[in-house]
N, C-alpha and C positions, 0 to 999 in steps of 0.2 A: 341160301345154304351153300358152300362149301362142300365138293366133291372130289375126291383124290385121280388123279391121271392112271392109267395105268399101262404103265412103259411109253411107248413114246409119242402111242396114240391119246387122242383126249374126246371122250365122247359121255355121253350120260348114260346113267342106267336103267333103262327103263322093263318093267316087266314084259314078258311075251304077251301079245295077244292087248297089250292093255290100249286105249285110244286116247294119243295124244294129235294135238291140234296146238301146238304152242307154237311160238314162233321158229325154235332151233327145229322146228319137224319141218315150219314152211320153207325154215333156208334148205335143209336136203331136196325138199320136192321141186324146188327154185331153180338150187345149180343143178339136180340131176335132169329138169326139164332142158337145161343148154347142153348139160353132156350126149342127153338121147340126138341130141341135132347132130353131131359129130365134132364137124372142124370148130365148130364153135369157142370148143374148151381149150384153144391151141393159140399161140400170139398170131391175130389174124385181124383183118377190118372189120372184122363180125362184130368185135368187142368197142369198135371207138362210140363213144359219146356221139350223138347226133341235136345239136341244140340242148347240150346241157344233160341231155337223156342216155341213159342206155338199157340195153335189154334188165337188166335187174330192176330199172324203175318201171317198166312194163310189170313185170310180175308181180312185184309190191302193191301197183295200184287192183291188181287183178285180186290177191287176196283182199285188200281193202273193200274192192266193191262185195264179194264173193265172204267173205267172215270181216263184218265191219264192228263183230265185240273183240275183235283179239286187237292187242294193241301189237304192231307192225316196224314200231317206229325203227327196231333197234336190227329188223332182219335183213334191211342194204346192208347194213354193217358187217354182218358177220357171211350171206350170200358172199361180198367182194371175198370177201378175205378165202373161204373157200374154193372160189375162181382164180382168185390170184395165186392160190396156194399149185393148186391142176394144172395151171400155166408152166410155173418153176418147175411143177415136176416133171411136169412132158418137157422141157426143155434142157432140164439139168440132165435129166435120163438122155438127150441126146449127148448132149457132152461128154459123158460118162462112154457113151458106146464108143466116140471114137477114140478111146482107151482101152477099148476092151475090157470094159469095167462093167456090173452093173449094180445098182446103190448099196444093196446089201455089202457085196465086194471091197466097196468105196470105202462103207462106214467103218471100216473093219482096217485098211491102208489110213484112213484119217487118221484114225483115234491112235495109231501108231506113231504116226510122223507129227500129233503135234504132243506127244509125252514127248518130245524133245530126245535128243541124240541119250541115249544109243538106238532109240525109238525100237524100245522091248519090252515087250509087256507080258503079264502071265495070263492064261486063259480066263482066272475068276476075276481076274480086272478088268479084261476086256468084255465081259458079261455084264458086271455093274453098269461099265461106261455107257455101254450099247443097249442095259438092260435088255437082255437076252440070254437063252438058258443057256448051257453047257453044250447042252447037244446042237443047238441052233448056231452057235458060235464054231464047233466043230467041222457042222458041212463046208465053212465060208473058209476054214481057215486049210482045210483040203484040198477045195478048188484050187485058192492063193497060193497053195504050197505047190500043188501042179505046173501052174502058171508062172514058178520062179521068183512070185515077188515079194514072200514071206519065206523063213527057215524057222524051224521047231530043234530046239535041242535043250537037254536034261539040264535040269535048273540044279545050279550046282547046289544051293543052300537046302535043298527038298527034292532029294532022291523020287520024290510021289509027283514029283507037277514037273513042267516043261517050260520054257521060254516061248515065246513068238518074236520074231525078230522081222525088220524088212529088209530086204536084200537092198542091193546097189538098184538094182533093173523098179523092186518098187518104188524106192524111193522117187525116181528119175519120173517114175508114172504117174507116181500119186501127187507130187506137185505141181505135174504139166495140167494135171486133172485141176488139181485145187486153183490153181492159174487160170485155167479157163470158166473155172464155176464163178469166181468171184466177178471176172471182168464182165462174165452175164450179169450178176445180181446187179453190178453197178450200173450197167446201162440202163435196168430196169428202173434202179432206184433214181436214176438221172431226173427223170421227171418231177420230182419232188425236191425244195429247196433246203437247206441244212437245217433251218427250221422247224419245217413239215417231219423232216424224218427224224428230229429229236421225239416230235410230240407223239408222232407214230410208234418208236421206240415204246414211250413210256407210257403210252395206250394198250401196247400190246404186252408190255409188262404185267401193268396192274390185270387184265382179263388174266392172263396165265396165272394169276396169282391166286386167283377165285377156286384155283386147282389143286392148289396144295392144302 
């Protein structure tokens, strides 16, 4: 069955109080047992493969032996992706900082700079894009506007709405930023052969697809 996203997180619905025991429960219990460790959830040696193994296969065999009717097979799968995912974001989150940025901020200078020149956008677009309400798009774009790297001015066509624009100083930010985030993702993805990250691609298409 097919379940819709909602905004930019994607997770299930499940009632209060109800007992689930499936496998997406074992993946939370999985990686939040590496996050309780600390450094673990950070790119560090904690995470290398030892003989083919690594701590997720630990834990898999642990539910295995501990609930040997649930079937298991598919929670490496979605575990990594969860760790890998905590990885990017403890480290994008640093890149962002030395910008003086932080994601929310980011997502908000992004969706600017890649509408393409005059990279100006109206408030209700920048909500769709971000999927986020009026008021939440509001706080981020006050900040920006403090910080010089956005301007707001009366949209000529609609006396009722306003523009968002990026200044010269955003722009300059936001692509040293988008500079530094990509050359991370690529080191990351270096590991993996043009091949691999085709099939990966279109792996993680189809699952995301199961969403709509």
């Amino acid at each position: 069955m097919k379940g819709r996203a909602n905004g930019a997180a994607v997770g299930a619905d499940i009632a209060p109080g109800a007992a689930t025991h499936g496998p997406v429960d074992l993946v939370m219990s999985a990686t939040d047992a590496l996050d309780s460790a600390g450094d673990e959830c950070t790119f560090s040696g904690a995470l290398t493969s030892v003989g083919g193994q690594d701590p997720i296969d630990e834990l898999i065999a642990d539910w295995r032996r501990e609930r040997p009717d649930l079937d298991a097979s598919a929670l490496g799968c979605f575990a990594r992706m969860k760790l890998l995912s905590k990885n990017l974001a403890g480290a994008a989150d640093q890149v962002l900082s030395h910008h003086g940025l932080n994601p929310g901020e980011f997502d908000v200078l992004a969706t600017l700079r890649r509408s393409g020149p005059p990279c100006t956008l109206i408030p209700s677009q920048l909500s769709a894009l971000l999927m986020m309400s009026r008021a939440g798009i509001t706080n981020r774009l006050d900040r920006l506007e403090a910080a010089g790297l956005i301007e707001r001015s009366l949209d000529p066509t609609d006396r009722r709405s306003f523009r968002v624009c990026l200044t010269a100083k955003g722009l300059t930010i936001v692509d040293a930023a988008i500079t530094e985030h990509a050359e991370l993702v690529n080191r990351v993805a270096a590991v993996l052969s043009p091949e691999q990250r085709k099939h990966l691609d279109d792996a993680l298409r189809a699952l995301l697809d199961a969403f709509q």
